[in-house]
N, C-alpha and C positions, 0 to 999 in steps of 0.2 A: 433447597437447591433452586437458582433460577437460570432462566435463558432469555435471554433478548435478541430477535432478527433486526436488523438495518443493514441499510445499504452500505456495504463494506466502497464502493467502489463505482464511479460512473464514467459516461464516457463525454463530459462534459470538458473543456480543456482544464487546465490548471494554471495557476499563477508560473510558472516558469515556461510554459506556452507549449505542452505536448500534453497528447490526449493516448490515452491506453484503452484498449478492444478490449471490450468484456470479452466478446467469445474466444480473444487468442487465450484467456490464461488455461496455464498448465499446475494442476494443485496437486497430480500425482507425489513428488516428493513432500510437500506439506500435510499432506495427507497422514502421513508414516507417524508423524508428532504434532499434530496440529495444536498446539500451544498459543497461547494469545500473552501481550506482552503488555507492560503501560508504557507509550513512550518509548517503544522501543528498548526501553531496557534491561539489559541481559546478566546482571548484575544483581536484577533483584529478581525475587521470584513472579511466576507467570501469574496470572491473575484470572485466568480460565483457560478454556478448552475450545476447539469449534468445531461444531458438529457437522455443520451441512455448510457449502457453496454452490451457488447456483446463478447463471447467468440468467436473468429478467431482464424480461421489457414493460414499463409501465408506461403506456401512452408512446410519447416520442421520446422516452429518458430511455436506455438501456445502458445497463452496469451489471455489478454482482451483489450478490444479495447472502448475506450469511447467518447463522445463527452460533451464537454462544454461550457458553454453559457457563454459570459463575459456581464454584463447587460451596459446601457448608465448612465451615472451619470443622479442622479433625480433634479428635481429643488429642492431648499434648502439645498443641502448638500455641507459644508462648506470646503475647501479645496479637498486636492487631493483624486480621485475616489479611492479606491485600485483596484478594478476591472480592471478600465483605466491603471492602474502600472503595474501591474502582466500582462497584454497583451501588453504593452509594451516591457517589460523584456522578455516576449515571442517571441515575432516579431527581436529580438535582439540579439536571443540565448544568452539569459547571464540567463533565467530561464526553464533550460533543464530536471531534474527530475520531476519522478511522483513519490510520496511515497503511499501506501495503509495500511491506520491502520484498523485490521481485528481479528476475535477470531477466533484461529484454532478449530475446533469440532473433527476434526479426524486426526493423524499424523501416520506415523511409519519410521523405521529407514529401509533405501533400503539395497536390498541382494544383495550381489555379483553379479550377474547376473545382476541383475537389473541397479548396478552401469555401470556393460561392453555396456549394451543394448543402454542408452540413454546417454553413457558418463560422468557418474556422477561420475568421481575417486575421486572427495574430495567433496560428498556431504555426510553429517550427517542427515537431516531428513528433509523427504515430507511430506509437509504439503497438504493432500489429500481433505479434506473440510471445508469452511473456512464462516465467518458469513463478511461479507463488512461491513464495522462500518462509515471509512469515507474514502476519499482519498485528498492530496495535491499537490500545484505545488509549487516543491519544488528547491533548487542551486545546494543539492549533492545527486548524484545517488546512489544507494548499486550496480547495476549491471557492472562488466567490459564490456558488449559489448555496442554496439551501433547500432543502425539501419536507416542510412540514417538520415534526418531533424525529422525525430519522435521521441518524445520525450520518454524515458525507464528509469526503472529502482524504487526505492524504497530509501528514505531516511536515510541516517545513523544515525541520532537523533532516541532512542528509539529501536534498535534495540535487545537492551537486557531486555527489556520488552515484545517486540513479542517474543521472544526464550523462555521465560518464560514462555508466555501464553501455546506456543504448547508443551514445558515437561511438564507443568499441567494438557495438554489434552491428553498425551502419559502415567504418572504414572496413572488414574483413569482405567489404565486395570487390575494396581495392587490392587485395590481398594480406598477406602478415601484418601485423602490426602490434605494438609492441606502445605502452605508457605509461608510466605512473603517474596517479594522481594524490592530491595529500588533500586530506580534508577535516577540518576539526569539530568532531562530534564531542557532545557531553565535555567539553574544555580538555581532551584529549588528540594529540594528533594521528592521526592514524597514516597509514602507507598501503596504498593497497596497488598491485602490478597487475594491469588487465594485458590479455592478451590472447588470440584466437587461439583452439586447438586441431585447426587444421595444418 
């Protein structure tokens, strides 16, 4: 059985121009099944487990910091472990992304200042509190940098589903609001109806 920690997650911006607060996230629900996926996807089986989250600060990077289990294949299971693949792929650098699917609770758009302070000249919205739903080890990053052999960064599948979520949690200051967005994952279309519950 093995485990490998990297950095699930930083608070460096991303290519669609929002940056996510390590210390908002909330991993209580995640917690209950913390399951790890490839890619996102839910279709095929999980590929491990994770053990610990943990907000760090290394120098000036601060993000989240996780560790996961890759389990041994069991007896009777027929063909290739995914587990065994995905830690493979790992050991090989050819499966270098973390993605984290997550419901923003609280966003807002940074001020001027704010952008000069932490260098956000082309960030659009922080995402300040956030629910952990699940996370992946995934092939494409959303983050330009990189940090040494640790793995960084958030999947570009889906990306305009999480922008979604967090303008649905930034208009509920204007009150109800009500949208569907359509968005085509895995060459499927999906329909998903956001909408506050207050």
């Amino acid at each position: 059985m093995s485990h490998l920690a990297f950095r699930l997650t930083t608070e460096d911006p991303d290519r669609t121009r929002e940056v996510v607060r390590a210390r908002g996230m909330n991993d209580s629900q995640f917690k209950l099944n913390p399951l790890v996926t490839l890619q996102h996807a839910h279709s095929l089986p999980p590929i491990g487990r994770s053990l610990w989250r943990k907000v760090v600060r290394d120098g000036p990077m601060q993000g989240v910091k996780a560790k996961t289990q890759y389990p041994v294949k069991p007896e009777g299971w027929q063909g290739s472990w995914p587990a065994d693949v995905a830690l493979c792929l790992v050991q090989a650098d050819l499966l270098r992304g973390k993605s984290i699917g997550f419901l923003p609770t609280k966003v807002h758009s940074p001020s001027e200042m704010e952008r000069q302070t932490n260098g956000w000249k082309a960030v659009d919205l922080v995402i300040d509190e956030w629910i952990l739903l699940e996370y992946a080890c995934t092939f494409l990053k959303d983050k330009p940098k990189k940090n040494g052999s640790e793995h960084l960064g958030m999947e570009t599948v889906g990306v305009s589903f999480r922008r979604a979520l967090a303008w649905s949690a930034a208009f509920t200051e204007w009150g109800r609001c009500r949208q569907v967005f359509r968005e085509e994952l895995f060459g499927k279309p999906i329909y998903r109806e956001l909408q506050d519950s207050s």
